[in-house]
N, C-alpha and C positions, 0 to 999 in steps of 0.2 A: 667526341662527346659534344652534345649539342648544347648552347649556352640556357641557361632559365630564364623564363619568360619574366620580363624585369619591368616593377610595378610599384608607381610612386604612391606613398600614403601619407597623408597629414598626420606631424604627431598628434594632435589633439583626435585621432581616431581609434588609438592605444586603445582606454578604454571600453571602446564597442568588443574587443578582442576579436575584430574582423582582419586588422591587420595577422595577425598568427594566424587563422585561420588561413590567410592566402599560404600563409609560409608552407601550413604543413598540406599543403595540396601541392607543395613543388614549385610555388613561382619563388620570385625574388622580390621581396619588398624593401624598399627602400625607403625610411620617414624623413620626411624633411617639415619645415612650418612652408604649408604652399600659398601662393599670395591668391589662387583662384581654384575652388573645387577641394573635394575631399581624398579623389583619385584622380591620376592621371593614367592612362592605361596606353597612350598611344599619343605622337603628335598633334594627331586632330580631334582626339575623345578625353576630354575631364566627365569627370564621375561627380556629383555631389547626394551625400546619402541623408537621408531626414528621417525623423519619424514621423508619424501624422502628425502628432502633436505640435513637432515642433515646423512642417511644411505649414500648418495654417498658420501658427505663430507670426511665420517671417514674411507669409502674404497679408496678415492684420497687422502690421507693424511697419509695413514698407520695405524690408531686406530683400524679398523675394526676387522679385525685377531687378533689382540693382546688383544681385549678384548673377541673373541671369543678364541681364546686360553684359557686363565685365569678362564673363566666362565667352558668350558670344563675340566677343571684337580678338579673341585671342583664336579661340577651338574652331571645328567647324561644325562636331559634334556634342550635343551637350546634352546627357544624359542625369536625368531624375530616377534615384531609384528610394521608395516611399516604405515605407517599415510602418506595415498596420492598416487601419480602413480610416482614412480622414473622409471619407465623405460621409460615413457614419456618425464621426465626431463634427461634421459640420454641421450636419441633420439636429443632430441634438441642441444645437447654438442657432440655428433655423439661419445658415447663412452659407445652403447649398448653392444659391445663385451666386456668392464669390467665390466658393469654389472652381465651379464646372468654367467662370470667366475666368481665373486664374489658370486654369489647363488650357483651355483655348489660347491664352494669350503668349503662353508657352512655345506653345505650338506651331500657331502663325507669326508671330513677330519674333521668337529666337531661333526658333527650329527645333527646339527641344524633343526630347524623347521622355515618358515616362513608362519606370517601369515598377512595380509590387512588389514586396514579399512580406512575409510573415515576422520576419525578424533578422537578426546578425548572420546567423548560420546562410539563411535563406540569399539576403545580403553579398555575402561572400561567394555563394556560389553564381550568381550573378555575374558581380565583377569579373571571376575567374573566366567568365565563359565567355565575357566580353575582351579580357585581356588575351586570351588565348584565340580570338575568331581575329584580333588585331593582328596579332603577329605571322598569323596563316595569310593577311592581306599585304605583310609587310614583306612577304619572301624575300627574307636574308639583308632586308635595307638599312637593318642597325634596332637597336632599344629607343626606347621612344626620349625622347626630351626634352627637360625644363624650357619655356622660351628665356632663348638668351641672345646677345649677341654669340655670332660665328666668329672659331677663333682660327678660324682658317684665312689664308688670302685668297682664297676661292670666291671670283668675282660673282660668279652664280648663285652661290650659299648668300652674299649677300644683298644681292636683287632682292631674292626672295623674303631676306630679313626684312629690308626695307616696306617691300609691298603687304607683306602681312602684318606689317604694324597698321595699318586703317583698320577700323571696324569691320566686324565681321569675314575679316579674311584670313581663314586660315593657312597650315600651308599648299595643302592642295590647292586651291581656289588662285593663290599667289600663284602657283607655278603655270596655272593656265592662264593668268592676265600675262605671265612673260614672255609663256606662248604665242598669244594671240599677239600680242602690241611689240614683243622683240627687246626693245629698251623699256627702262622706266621715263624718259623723255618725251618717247610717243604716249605711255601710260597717262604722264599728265596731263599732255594735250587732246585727249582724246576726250569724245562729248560723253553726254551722262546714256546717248542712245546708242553708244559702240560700247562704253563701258558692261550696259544692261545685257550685251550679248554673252558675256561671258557668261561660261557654266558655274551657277552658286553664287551668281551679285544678284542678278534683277534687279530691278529701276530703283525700288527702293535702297539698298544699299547704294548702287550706283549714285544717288543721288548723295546720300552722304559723305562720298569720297570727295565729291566734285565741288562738293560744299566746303570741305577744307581744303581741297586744293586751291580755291579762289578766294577764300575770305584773309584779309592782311590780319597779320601779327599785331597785336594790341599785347602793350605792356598789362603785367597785372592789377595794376595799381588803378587801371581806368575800367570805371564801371559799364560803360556803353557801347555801343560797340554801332558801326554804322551799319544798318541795315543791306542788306544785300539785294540785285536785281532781280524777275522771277528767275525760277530755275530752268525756263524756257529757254532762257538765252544762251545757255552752252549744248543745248539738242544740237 
């Protein structure tokens, strides 16, 4: 008998009644309070579901980015899925130009994916088709999982814990930096233009790796921090 397709849901999504909904199509839902996204469907895809309403909300208010952010330095994919017409409801507040900039910036600076529907139902069968296209790419690799530390001594398992802690690295992404550089030693010393070659950094990511890896440890307690050389200098 084959295992069910096993799918993390925030409690606080109870009430959509999206979670049952997955149940009674067969997956296995599991709620937890998640620190990033509304679903996790897979190790490199979190879910976060909005309604229009409240998508514009958290792009007028500032949440938007910040949890796109957060969601990006862990996933590699970060899917939007929008319950209703907010460009409609932006139309109406005549502030379609933050809209349409708000989906672009999605787009190009997280990598996001947006995707529609109509409502819960619609919602859920979403999810379901994305948690089940996950585990047809996961051929038999395991259920997906919370980021955690590895409790294994599998020096491997924790390369990879290591490397997809920076921004933007998922765990795919990781397993191809330990591909390409072999240790995390040469990772570090590597420039921001052997970083960019990997598949899923590019320069700009690249650059933010390299950024922490060179900038010194400053207590919390000191406001300033010394400015750092261009970022030329480690090409």
């Amino acid at each position: 008998m084959r295992p069910r397709i096993r799918v993390y849901a925030d409690v606080r999504e109870d009430p959509s009644g999206i979670p049952s909904l997955l149940e009674s199509s067969g997956l296995l839902v599991i709620r937890k309070s998640l620190p990033i996204g509304d679903y996790i469907v897979s190790d490199d895809v979190v879910i976060e579901r909005k309604t229009a309403r409240d998508f514009l909300k958290s792009l007028f208010d500032g949440r938007l980015f910040d949890q796109a952010s957060r969601a990006a330095e862990v996933y590699e994919h970060l899917v939007y899925v929008i319950e209703g017409d907010p460009l409609r409801i932006a139309g109406r507040m005549g502030r379609e130009r933050q809209y349409y900039s708000a989906l672009i910036t999605l787009a190009t600076d997280f990598n996001a994916k947006i995707i529609y529907s109509s409502g819960p139902r619609d919602t859920a069968t979403v999810i379901e088709s994305i948690a089940r296209r996950m585990n047809e790419r996961r051929e038999g690799r395991g259920f997906p999982v919370l980021k955690g530390k590895p409790k294994s001594a599998n020096i491997r398992d924790w390369q990879v814990y290591i490397i997809q802690a920076f921004p933007g690295v998922g765990t795919k992404t990781a397993v191809k930096i330990m591909e390409k550089f072999q240790t995390i030693e040469r990772f570090c010393r590597a420039s921001i233009a052997e970083l960019s070659q990997v598949e899923g950094l590019g320069e700009k990511k690249a650059q933010e790796i390299k950024k922490i890896l060179v900038t010194p440890f400053m207590p919390k307690e000191k406001k300033t921090q010394k400015k750092l050389g261009s970022l030329e200098d480690y090409y």
